[in-house]
RODO-2510 file (C-alpha; in nm, 4 decimals, decimal comma):
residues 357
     n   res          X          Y          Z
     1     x     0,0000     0,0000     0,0000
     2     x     0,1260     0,3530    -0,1097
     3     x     0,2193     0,5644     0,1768
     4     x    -0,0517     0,8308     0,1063
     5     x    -0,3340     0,5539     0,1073
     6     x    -0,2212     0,4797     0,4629
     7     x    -0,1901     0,8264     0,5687
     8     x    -0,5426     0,8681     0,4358
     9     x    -0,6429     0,5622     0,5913
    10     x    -0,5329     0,6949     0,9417
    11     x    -0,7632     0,9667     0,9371
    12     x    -0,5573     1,2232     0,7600
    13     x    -0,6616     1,3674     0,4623
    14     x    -0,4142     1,4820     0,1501
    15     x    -0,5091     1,8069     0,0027
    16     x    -0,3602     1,9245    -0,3278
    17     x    -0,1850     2,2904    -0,2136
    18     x    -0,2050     2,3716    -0,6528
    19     x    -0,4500     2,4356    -0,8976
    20     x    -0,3829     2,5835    -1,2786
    21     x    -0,5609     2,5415    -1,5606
    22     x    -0,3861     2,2802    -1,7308
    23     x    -0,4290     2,0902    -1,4389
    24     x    -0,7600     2,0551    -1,4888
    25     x    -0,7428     2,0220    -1,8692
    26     x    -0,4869     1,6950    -1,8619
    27     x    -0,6677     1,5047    -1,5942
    28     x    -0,3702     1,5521    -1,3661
    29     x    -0,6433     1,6647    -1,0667
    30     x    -0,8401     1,3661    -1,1548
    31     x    -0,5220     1,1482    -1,1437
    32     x    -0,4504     1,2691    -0,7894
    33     x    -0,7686     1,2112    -0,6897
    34     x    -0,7942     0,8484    -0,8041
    35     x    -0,4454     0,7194    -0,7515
    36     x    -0,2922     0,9465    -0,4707
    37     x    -0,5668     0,9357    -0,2185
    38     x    -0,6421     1,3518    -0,3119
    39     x    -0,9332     1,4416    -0,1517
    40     x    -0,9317     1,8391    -0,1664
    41     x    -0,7048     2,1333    -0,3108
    42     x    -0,6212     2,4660    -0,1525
    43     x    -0,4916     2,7759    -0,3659
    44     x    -0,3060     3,1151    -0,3079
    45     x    -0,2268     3,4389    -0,4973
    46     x     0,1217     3,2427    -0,5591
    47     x     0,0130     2,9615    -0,6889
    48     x    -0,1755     3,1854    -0,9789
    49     x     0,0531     3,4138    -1,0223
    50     x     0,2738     3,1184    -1,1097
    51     x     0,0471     2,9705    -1,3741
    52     x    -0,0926     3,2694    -1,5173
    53     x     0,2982     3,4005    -1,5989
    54     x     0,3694     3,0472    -1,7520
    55     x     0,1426     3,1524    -1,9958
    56     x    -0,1257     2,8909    -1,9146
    57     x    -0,4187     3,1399    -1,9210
    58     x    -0,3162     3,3392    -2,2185
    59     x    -0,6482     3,2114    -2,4330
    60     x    -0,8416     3,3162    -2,1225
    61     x    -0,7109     3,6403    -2,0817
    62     x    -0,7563     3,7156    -2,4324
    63     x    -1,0795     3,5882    -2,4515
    64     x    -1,1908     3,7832    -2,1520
    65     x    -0,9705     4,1405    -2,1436
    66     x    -1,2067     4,3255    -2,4669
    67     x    -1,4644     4,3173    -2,1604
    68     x    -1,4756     4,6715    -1,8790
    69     x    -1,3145     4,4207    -1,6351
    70     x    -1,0811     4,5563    -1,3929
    71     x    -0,7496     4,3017    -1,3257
    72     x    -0,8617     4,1886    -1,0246
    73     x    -1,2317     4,0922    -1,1328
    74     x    -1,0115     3,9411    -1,4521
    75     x    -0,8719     3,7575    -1,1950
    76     x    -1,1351     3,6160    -0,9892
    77     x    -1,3399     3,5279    -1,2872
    78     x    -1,0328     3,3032    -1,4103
    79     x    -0,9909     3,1580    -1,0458
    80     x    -1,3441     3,0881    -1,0170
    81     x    -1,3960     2,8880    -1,3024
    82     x    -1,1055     2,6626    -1,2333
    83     x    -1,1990     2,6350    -0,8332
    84     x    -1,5902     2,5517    -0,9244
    85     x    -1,4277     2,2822    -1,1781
    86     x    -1,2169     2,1497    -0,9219
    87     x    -1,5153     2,1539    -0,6496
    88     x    -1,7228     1,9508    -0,9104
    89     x    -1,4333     1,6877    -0,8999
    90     x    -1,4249     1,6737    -0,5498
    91     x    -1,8141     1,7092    -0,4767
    92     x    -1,8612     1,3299    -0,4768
    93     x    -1,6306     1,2428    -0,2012
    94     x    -1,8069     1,5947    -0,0597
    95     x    -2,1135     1,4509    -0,0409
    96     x    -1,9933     1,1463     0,0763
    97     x    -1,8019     1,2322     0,3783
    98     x    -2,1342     1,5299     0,4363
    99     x    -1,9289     1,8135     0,4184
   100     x    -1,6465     1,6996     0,6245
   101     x    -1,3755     1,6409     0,3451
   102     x    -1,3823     1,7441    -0,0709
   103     x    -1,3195     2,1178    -0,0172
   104     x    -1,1078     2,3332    -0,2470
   105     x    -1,0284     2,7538    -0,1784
   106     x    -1,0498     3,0896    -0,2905
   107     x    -0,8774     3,3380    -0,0774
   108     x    -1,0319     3,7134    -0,0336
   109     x    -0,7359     3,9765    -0,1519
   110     x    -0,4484     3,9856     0,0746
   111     x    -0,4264     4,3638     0,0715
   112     x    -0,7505     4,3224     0,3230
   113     x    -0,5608     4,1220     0,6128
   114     x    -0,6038     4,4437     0,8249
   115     x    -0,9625     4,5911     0,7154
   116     x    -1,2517     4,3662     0,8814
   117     x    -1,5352     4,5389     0,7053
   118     x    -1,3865     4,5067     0,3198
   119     x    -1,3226     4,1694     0,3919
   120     x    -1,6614     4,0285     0,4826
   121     x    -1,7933     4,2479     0,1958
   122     x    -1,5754     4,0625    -0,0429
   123     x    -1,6102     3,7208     0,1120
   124     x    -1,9787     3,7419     0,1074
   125     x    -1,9280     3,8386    -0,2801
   126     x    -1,6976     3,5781    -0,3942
   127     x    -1,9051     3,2641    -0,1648
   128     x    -2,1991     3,4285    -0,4197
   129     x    -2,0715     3,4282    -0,7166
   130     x    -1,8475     3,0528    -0,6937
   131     x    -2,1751     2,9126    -0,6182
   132     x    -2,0075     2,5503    -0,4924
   133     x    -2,1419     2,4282    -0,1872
   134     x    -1,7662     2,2881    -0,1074
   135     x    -1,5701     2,5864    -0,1606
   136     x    -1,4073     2,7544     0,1284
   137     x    -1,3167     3,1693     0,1441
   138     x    -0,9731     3,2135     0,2570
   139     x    -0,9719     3,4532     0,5061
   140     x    -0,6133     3,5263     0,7427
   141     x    -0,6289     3,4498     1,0927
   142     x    -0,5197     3,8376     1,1908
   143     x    -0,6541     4,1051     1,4726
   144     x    -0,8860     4,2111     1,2045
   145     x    -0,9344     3,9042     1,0575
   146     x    -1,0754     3,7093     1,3566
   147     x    -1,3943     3,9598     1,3380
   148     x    -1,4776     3,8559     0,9740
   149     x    -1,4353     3,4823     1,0471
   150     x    -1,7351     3,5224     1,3311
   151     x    -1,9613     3,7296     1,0782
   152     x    -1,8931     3,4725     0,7608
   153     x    -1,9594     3,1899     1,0013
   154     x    -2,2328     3,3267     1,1385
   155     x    -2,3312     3,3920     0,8000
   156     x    -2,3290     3,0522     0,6713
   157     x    -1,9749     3,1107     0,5018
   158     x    -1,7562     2,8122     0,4988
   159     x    -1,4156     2,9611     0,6118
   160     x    -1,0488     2,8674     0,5071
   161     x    -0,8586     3,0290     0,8021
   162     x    -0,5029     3,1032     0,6806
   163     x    -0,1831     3,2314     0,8056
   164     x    -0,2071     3,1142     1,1680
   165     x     0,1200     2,9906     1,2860
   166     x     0,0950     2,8809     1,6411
   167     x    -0,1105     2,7354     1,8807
   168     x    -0,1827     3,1081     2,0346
   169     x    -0,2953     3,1605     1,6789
   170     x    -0,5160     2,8225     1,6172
   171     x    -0,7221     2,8678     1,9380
   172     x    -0,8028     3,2638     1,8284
   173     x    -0,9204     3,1028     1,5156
   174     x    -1,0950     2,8386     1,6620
   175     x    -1,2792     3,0736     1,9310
   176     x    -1,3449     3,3113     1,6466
   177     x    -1,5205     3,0287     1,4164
   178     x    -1,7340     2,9110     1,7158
   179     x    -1,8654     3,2339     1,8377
   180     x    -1,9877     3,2608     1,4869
   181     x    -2,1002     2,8936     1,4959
   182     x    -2,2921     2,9891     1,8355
   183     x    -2,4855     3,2672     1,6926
   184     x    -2,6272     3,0395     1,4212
   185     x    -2,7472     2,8294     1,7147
   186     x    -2,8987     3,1051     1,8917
   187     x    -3,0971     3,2195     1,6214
   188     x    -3,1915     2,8601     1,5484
   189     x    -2,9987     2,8567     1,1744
   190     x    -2,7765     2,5206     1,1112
   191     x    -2,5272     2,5430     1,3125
   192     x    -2,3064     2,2736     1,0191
   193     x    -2,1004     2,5257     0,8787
   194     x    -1,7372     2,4106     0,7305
   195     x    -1,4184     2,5272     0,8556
   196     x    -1,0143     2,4695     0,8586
   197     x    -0,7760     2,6498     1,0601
   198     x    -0,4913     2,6470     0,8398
   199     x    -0,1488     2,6419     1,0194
   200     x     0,2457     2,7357     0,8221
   201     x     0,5115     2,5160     0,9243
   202     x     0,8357     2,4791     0,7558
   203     x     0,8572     2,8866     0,7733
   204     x     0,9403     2,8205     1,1279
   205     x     1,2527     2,6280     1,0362
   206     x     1,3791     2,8583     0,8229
   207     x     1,3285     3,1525     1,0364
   208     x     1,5790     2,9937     1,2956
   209     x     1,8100     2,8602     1,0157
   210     x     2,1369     2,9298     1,1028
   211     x     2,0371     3,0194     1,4745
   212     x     2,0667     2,7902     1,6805
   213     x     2,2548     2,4434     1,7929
   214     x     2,3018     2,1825     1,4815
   215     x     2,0936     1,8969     1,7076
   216     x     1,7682     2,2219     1,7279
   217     x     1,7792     2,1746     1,2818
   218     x     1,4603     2,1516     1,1587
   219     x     1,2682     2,0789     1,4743
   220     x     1,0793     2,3576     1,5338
   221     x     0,7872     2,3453     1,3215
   222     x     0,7696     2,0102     1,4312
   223     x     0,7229     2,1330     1,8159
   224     x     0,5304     2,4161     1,7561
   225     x     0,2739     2,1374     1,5571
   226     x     0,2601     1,9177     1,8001
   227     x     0,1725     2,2580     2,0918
   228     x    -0,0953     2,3072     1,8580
   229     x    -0,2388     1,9689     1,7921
   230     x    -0,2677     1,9966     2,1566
   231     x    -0,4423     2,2906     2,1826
   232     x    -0,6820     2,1107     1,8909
   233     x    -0,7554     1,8140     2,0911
   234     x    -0,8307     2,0010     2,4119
   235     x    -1,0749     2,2366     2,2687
   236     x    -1,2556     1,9425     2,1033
   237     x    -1,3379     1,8187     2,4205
   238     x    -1,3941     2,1150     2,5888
   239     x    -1,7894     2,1972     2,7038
   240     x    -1,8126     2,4819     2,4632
   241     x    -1,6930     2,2318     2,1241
   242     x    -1,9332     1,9567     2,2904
   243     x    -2,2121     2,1766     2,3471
   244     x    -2,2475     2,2852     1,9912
   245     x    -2,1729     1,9419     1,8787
   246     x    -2,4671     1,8466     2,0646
   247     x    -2,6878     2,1428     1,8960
   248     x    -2,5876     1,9671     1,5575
   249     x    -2,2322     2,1836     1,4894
   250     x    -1,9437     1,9968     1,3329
   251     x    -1,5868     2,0957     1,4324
   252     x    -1,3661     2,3137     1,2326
   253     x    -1,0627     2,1073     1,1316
   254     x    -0,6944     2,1498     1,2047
   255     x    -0,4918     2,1683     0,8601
   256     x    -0,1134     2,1808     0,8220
   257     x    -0,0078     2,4296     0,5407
   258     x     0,3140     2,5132     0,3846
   259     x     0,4538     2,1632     0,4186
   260     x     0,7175     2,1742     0,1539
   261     x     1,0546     2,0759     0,3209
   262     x     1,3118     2,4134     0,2590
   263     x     1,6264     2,2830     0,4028
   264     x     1,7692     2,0526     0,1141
   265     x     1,9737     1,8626     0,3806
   266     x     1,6309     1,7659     0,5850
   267     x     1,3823     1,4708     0,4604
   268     x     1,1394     1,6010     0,2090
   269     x     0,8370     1,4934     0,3582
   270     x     0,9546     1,5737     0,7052
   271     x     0,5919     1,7920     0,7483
   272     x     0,3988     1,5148     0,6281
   273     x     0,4755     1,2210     0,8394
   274     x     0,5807     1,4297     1,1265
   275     x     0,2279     1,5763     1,1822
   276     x     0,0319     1,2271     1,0909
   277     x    -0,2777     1,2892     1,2796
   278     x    -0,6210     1,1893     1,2712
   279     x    -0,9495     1,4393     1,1734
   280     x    -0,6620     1,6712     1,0870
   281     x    -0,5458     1,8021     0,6678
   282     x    -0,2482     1,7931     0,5267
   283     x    -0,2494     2,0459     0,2270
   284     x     0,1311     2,0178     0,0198
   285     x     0,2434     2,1108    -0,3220
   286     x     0,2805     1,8325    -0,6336
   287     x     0,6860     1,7850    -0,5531
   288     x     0,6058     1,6670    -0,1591
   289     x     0,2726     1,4874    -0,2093
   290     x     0,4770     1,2765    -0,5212
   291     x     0,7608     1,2373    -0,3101
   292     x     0,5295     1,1040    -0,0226
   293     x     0,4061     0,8690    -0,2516
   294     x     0,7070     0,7339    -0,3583
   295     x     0,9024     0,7114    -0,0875
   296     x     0,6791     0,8365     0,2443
   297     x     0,6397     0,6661     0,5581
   298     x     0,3415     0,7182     0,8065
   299     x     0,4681     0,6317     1,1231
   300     x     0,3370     0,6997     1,4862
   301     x     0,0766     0,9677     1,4735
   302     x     0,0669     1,2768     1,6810
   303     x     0,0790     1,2142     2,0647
   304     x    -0,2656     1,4046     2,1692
   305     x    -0,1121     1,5463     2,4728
   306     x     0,1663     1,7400     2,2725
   307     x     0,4534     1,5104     2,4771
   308     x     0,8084     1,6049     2,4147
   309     x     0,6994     1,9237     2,2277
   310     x     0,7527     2,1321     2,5905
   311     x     1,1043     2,0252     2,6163
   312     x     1,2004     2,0902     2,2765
   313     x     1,0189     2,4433     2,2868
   314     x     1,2243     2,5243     2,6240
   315     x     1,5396     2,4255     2,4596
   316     x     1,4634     2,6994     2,1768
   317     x     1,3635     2,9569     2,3960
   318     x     1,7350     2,8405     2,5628
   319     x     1,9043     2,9632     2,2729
   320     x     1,7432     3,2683     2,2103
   321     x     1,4156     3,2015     2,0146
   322     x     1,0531     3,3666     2,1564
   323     x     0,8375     3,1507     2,0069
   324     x     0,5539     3,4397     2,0893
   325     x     0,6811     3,7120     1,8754
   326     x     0,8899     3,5179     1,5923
   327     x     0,4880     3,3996     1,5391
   328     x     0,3866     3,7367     1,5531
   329     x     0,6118     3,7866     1,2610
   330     x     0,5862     3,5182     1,0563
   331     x     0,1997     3,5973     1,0168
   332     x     0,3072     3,9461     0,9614
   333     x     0,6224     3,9005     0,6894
   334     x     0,3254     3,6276     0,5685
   335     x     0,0490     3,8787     0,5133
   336     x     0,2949     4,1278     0,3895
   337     x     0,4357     3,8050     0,1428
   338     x     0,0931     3,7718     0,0065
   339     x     0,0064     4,1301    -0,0574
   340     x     0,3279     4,1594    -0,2387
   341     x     0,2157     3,8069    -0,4906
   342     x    -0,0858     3,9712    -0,5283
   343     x     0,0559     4,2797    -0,6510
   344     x     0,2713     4,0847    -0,9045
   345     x    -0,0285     3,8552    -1,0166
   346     x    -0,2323     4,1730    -1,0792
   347     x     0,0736     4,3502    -1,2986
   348     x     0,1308     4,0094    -1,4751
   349     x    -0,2406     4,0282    -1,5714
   350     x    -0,2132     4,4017    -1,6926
   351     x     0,0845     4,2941    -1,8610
   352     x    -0,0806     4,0103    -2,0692
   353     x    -0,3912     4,1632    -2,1280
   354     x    -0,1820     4,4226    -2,3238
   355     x     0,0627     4,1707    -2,5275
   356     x    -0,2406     3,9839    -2,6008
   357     x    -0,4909     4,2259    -2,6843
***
């Protein structure tokens, strides 16, 4: 048995952290799906950015630019189409999971990490006009994101929480998408409305490269995981999760992003079967989920208590590391990353749109 099939087979599932257009057009997503044990795809401005340069949507953009559209709504017109074709692929195992697995993404712009209001306008807009019942907005976990999770919960908006980073960061997350879960309740509305809580890991390792003692290497993402697997576990079976289970809630879901190994001399699936865990996501990019299935081994899963993680978390606060506020700024330098691909998709598709046209 391949290694994702058992991974899947543990309880974890595999998202796909890609999408382009040829993708969809080769059968590669379809491929995944079938053979790799695939069950969902996440996106970000990157990943498009990435595509749409390659040329990939060039019949698209030509197609589309003699229309009044502005870049941006060039943009999300192009991501829609290939998320809802993606959602159709993974509606059946959707459907037959109800709701809890077969969800792909669409994140709200980046340059709205910091304005509540503007985002739940354009969160509200985009869960309109995708029109998939298993699509999740992408909205960050920031000060001013936590706000706009509660309202599109409360709204009946399935939410993609990203750029959470520690388990400080999961539980605000988590407290933000049940407060908004709780006022369905109280106004008798379902109270079943999707939800991951998206958490970065190998940027953790590489923020400490070069910092601290050769036997510390690459552990830290792996610690601060495990803290907030912890943190997961305990506040599923905690009286507020079990109460709203009870009113006919289901739980959001812990999901481990940014799981591509960056140290060359480290294993490259160290993020995927170091954070093996059941009801949890692992979301990685084509290199990592094909090296998993070569060569990938499951292993032990995640120890619910968080043991050894302490230890190893005192030993990098030994050598100089505050977990605290290099989290702080790792979801900052993140937000700021992700206005800045944003920016660049948005000149690429100026740029095209005049070559083309």
């Amino acid at each position: 048995m391949k290694a994702t099939q058992s991974l899947h087979e543990l309880g974890q599932s595999l998202w796909l952290d890609n999408i382009t257009r040829g993708m969809l057009d080769s059968g590669q997503l379809q491929h995944y799906i079938d053979s790799y044990s695939v069950t969902g795809l996440t996106s970000n401005p990157s990943i498009f950015d990435k595509a749409i340069s390659s040329g990939g949507y060039d019949d698209a953009i030509r197609a589309k630019s003699a229309s009044e559209l502005s870049d941006e709504e060039l943009f999300f017109e192009l991501a829609i189409e290939d998320l809802q074709r993606a959602a159709d692929l993974f509606l059946s195992i959707h459907e037959r999971t109800d709701g809890t697995d077969g969800w792909v993404s669409l994140e709200v712009s980046p340059l709205l990490a910091y304005d509540t209001a503007r985002t739940i306008e354009a969160a509200k807009e985009l869960h309109a006009r995708a029109g998939r019942k298993n699509l999740f907005i992408k909205i960050p976990g920031t000060a001013e994101g936590l706000p706009a999770i509660t309202e599109c919960v409360a709204s009946g908006i399935p939410v993609n929480v990203t750029l959470l980073f520690s388990a400080d960061h999961y539980t605000a997350a988590a407290n933000a998408y049940l407060t908004g879960v709780e006022r369905r309740a109280e106004q008798a509305l379902d109270p079943a409305v999707g939800s991951v809580a998206s958490v970065f890991m190998s940027r953790w390792d590489s923020a400490v490269s070069g910092k601290v003692p050769d036997d510390l290497r690459d552990r830290l993402g792996l610690a601060v995981g495990q803290d907030t697997y912890r943190s997961y576990r305990t506040l599923m079976d905690g009286d507020r999760a079990q109460r709203l289970e009870n009113a006919g809630a289901r739980m959001q879901r812990l999901l481990w992003a940014s799981t591509r190994t960056k140290d060359p001399a480290a294993s490259d699936t160290l993020y995927v079967h170091g954070l093996a865990a059941p009801f949890t996501i692992n979301t990685m990019p084509d290199e990592t989920l094909e090296a998993f299935y070569d060569h990938g081994d499951v292993g032990e899963p995640l120890p619910a208590d968080g043991d050894g993680c302490d230890a190893v978390l005192a030993r990098f606060a030994d050598a100089g590391v505050d977990v605290n506020a290099l989290a702080a700024k790792l979801q900052s330098d993140g937000a700021a990353s992700f206005a800045a691909s944003w920016n660049d998709l948005l000149a690429c598709i100026s740029a095209q749109r005049e070559v083309l046209v």
